[in-house]
C-alpha positions in Angstrom: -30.3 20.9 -29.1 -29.2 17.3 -28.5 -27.7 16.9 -31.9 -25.6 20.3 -30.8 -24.5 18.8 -27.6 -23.6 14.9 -28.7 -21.5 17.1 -32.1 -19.5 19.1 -29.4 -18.6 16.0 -26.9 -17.2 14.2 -30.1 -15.4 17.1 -30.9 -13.8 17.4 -27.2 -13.1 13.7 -27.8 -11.0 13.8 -30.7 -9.2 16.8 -29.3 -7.8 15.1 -26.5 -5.2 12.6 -26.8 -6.8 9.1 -25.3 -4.8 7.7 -22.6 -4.6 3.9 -20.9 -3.1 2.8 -17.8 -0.8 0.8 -17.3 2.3 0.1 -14.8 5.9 0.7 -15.6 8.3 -0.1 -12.7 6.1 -0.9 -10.3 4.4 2.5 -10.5 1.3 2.9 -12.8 1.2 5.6 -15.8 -1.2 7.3 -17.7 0.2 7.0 -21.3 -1.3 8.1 -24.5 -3.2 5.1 -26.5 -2.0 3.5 -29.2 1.9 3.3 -28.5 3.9 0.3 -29.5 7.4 -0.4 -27.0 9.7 1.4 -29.5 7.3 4.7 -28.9 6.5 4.2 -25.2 10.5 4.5 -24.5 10.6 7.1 -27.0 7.8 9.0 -25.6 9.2 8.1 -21.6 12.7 9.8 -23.5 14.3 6.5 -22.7 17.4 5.4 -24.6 16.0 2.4 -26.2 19.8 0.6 -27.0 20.5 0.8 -23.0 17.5 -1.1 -21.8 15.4 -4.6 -21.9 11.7 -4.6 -21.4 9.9 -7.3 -19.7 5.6 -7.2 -20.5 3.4 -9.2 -18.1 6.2 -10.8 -17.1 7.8 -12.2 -20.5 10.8 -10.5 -22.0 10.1 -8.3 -25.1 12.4 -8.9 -27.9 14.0 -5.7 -28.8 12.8 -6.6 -32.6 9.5 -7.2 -31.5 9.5 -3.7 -30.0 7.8 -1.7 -33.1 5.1 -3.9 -33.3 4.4 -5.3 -29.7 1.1 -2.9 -28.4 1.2 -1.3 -25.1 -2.2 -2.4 -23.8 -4.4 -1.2 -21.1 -3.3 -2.9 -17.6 0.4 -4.1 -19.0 2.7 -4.4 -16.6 6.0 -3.4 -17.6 9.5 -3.7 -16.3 12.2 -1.5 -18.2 15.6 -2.5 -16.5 18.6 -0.3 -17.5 21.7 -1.7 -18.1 24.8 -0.4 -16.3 28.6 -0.8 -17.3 31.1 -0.9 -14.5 34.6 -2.3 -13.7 
């Protein structure tokens, strides 16, 4: 019956999409593991050509964005930017 039980767990495992925290804004999120910056805007439906992104307090390059990891505990800043006259 054990063998039953540990089969089913890793079953309800792999079902669920994994999640980390981490802070965005100030504010912390639950966001699915595994994102890179380029799918954490995507996946916050963010316009990625109308914002900067700082991670633990250094400034992401916007080419760095597809391969810079969103880690558990990251602290992120996303600052819009806004035209005017």
């Amino acid at each position: 019956m054990t063998g039953e039980t540990e089969c089913q767990t890793r079953h309800m495992e792999s079902a669920e999409t994994k999640t980390i925290e981490v802070v965005v804004n100030g504010e912390p999120r639950r966001v699915p593991e595994g994102l890179f910056l380029d799918r954490l805007l995507a996946w916050l439906e963010i316009d990625p050509s109308r914002v900067a992104v700082e991670r633990n307090l250094t400034i992401a390059r916007k080419t760095d964005w597809p391969v810079t990891p969103v880690e558990p505990g990251d602290r992120l800043e996303i600052v819009w930017f806004v035209g005017g006259g």
